[in-house]
N, C-alpha and C positions, 0 to 999 in steps of 0.2 A: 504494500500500500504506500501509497507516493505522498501521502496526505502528513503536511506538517502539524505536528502535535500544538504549538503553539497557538497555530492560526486557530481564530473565532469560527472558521466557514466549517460547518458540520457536514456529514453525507447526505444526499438529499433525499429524504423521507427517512431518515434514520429516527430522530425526533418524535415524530410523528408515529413510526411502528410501536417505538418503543412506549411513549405514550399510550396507543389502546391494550398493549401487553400491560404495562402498568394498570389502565383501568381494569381488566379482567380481574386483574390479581385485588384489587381493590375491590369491587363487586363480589368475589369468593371471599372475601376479608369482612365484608359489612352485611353477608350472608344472602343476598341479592342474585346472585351468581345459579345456572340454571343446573349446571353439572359438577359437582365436585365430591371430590369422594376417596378414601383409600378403602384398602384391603378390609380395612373393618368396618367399613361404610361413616364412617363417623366426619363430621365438620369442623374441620380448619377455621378458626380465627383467629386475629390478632389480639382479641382479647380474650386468651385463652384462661380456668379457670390455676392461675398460678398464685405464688406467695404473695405477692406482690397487688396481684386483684384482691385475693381476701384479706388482707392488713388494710386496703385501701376503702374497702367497703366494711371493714369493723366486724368482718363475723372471724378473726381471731385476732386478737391482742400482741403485739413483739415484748418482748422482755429478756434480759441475761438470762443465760442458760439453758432458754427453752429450748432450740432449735439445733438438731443434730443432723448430719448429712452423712451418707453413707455412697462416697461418692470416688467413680473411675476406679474401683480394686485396686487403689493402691494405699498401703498399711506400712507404718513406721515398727521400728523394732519393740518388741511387748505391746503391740498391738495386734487383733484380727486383720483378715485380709480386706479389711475395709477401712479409710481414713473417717476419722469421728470430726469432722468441721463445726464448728461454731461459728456461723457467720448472718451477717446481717444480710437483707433479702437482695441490696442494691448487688451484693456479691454473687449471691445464687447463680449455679450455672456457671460461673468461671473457673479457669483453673488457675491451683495456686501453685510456689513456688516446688514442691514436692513434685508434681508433673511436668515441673519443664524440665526438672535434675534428673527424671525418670525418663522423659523423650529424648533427652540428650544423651543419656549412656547410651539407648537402643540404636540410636542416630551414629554413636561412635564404635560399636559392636557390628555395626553393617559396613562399615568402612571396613574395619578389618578382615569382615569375611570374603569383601567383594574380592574377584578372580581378576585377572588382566586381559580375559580373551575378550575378544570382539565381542559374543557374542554378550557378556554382561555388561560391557560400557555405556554409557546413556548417551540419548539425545542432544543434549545438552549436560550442565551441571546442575538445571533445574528441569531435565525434558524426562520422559519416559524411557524405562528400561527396554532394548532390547534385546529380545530374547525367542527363544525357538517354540516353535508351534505346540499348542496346549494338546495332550495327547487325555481323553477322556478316558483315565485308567477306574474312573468311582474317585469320588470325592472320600475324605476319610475326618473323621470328628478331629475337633479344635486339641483335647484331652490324647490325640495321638499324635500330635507334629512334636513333644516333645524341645528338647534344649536345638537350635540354631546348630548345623556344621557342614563343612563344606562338600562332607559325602552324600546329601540327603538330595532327592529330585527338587529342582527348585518350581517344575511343572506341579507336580503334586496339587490338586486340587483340593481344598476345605471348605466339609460344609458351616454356613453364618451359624452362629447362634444369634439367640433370642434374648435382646434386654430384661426380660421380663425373667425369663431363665437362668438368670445370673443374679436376679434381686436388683440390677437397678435401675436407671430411669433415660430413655433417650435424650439423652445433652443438647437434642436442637428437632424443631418441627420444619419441614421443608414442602414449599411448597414447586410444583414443576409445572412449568409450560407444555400444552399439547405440541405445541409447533419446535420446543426441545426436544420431546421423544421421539417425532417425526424425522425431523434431520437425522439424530439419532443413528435410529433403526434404518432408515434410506444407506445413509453411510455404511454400516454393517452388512448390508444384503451385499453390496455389491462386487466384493471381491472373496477368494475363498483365505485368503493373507488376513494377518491379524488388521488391525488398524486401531489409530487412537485420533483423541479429540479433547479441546478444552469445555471446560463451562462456567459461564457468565452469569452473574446474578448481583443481589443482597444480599448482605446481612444485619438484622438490626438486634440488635443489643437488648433493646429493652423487652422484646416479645419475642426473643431466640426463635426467631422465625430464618429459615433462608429460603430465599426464593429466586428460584434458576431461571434466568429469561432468554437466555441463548446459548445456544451450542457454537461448536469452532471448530470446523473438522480440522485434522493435517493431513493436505493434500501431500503425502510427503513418504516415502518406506522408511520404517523404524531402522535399516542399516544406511539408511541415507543421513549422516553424520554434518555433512558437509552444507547441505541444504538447509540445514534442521535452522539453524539462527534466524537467516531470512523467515522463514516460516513462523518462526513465533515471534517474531517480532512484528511482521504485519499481524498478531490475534493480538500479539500488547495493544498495536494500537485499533484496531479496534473494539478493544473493549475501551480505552481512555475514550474516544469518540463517542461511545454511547452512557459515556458516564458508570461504566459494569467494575466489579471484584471479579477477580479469578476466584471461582469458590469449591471448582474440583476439576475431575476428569474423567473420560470414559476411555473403552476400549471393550473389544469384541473375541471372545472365541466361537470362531465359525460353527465348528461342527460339534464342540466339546458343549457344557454343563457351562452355564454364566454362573461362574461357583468362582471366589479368588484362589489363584496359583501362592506358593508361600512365596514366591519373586513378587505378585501381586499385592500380598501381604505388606512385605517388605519398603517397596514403592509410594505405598500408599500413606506406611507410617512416614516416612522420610519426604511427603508431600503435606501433611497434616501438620510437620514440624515449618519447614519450610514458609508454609501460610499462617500460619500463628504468630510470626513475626519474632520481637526482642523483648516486646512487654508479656505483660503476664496474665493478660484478657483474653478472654478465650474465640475462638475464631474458626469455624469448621471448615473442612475441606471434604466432601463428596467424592467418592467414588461411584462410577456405572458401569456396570460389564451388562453387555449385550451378544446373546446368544441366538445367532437367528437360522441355523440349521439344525441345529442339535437334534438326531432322529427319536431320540426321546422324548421332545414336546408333540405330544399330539394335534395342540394346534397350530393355524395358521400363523396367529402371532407370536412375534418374539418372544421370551424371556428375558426382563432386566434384572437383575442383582442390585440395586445401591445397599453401597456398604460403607462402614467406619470402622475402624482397627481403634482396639480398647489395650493400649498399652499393657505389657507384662506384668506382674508385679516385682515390685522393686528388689527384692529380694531375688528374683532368676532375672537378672536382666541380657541373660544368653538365650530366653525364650523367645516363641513369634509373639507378636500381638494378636488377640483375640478379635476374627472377622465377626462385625455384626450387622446384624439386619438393619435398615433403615427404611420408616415405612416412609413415604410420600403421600403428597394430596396431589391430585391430577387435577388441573383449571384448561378447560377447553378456551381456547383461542378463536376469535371472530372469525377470523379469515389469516390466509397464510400470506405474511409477509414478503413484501419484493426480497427483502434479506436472505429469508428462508430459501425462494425459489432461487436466485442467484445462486446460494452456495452447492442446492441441489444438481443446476446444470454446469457450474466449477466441476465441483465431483465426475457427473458424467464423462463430459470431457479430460477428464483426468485420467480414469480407468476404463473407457472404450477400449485402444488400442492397446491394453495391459493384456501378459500373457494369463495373469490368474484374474481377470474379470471370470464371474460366473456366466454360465451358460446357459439363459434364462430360459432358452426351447426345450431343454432339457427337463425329465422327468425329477422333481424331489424325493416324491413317491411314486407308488403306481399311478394315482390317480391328479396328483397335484404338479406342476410345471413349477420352476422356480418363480417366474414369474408371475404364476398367481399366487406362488405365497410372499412374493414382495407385495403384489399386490393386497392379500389376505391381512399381513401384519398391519401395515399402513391406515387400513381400514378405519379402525377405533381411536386415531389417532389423528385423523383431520379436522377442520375447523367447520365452526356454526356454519358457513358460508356455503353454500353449495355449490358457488361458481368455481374452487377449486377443483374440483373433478374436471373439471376439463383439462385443466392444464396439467393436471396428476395424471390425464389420459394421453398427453402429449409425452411427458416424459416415459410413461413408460412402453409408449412405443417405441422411442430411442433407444427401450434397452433392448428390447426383443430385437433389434433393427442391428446394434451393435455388437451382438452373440452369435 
């Protein structure tokens, strides 16, 4: 992107996209909003019922001593594997000094174990690992990846556990753009190569709310080193132009389980460190794995995984971090943005003439072509508007056209 960071002149219609994405999310926020919903059917708002609402509406009282927190499994010595915090509510939610000295061993325990081969150097010194294709051998529980060493598959697939199943409380509510998961999932179908992507959002402090308003693909192959800067630097500036946080990232195993690799694991703590910054405010970072052939989903549409890696405890700081689930609220989007369709026919043209573009004429199943399972996944995932389809029927004529 050619576009000086300094100059006033924004992209044109950028404002403006970003604006009715904003209203969406503001209509899902003040309960107005026609679809919204997660896994457990339940409603997202800003003024969710937290410490801070009931102190404020006086149905409980603050005073010393009351309030104990039992917060991120990490535990000082003669104590449980729970830290006992005493804190006021303005704190709530944040993490204190005990979790950056705990992110930091892990952050310098990964340094140690890293290899020198090609295959585990990054993207950059802030880019993605790469690394060699996810081979779907069965994921295996968090309680058997055991202590970090350099004899272990870094492939190896873990299944998330459950905040709830651990005793504590998800550290942040998220909400996600339809026309995020769209790009998304478009990006994923189309090549049978891993691929990765940034994502663009908020985050606000006071209602630990994060809300995803754009994806970023990298038109770019993870051993393509050389490239990789240009590329993230045109998403820097892009997100400065839209006024966005870098608030995580995604990535795809093709044909494998959207389950985290302990390299994914890895990654993802050293991205969560990374975005949390030097102060001691707490600041999440999102992960998404997107799984859009995997013969084991029965349906059309993908599988995502969003996940957060819940630090070791301090005491085995040679352990993985524990992958956890992150539930999401889905906010359908009016219509698909010029932004959206742009980066969709970038992509196209990016991967047409590629030798691992998918083979859309080709069968998935007996019954289903790849290309109506792009088309299948996509499905739930487009805008109020209906005049999209058309131009969703444009594109994916060009895939069938380009296979």
């Amino acid at each position: 992107m050619a576009s000086d960071p300094s100059s006033p002149v924004v992209e044109e219609g950028v404002e403006d996209e970003e604006d009715e994405v904003d209203m969406n999310m503001e209509e899902a926020e003040n309960g107005t909003a026609g679809k919204i919903h997660t896994s457990r059917g339940t409603l997202l708002t800003r003024r969710g019922i937290t410490l801070r609402v009931l102190l404020k509406d006086k149905v409980i009282q603050a005073g010393e001593g009351l309030l104990s927190i039992h917060y991120l499994n990490l535990a000082s010595e003669g104590e449980d594997e729970d830290i006992h915090e005493e804190e006021d509510v303005e704190n709530c939610g944040r993490k204190n000094s005990k979790l950056n000295n705990q992110v930091k061993k892990v952050e310098e325990e990964n340094k140690k174990l890293q290899t020198k081969s090609p295959q585990d150097s990054t993207l950059r010194d802030n880019g993605h690992s790469v690394k060699k294709p996810v081979k779907d051998l069965g994921p295996v529980r968090y309680s058997e990846t055991g202590s970090r060493d350099s004899g272990r598959d870094p492939c190896t697939l873990v299944e998330l556990a459950s905040f709830i199943s651990v005793n504590k409380f998800q550290p942040f509510n998220v909400a996600i753009s339809s026309n995020v998961l769209l790009l998304v999932d478009f990006h994923c179908h189309l090549t049978t190569s891993e691929v990765v992507g940034y994502l663009g959002g908020r985050w606000d402090t006071s209602t630990q709310l994060l809300t995803i308003l754009r994806a970023f693909p990298c038109r770019i192959r993870l051993s393509d080193k050389d490239s990789a800067s240009a590329v993230e630097e045109e998403i820097c500036q892009s997100l400065f132009l839209r006024g966005l946080s870098l608030v995580g990232w995604y990535h795809s195993h093709p044909y494998a389980r959207p389950l985290p690799s302990l390299q994914d694991i890895d990654s993802q703590m050293d991205y969560q460190l990374k975005l949390q910054g030097t102060t001691n405010s707490f600041q999440p970072c999102l992960a998404l794995i997107c799984g859009p052939y995997h013969q084991g989903n029965s349906n059309l549409e993908s599988k995502m995984s969003p996940f957060w890696v819940l630090p070791p405890p301090e005491q085995k700081p040679n352990d993985y971090g524990m992958p956890m689930e992150v539930e999401m609220t889905y906010v359908q989007d009016t219509f698909l943005t010029s932004d959206v369709l742009h980066e969709m026919m970038l992509l196209l043209e990016y991967y047409k003439t590629a030798s691992d573009i998918v083979k859309f004429k080709d069968k998935w199943n007996e019954q289903t072509t790849y290309l109506d399972k792009v088309k299948g996944s996509l499905a739930n995932k487009t805008p109020k508007d209906q005049s999209s389809f058309k131009v969703l029927e444009h594109i994916y004529n060009q895939l069938e056209a380009c296979s």
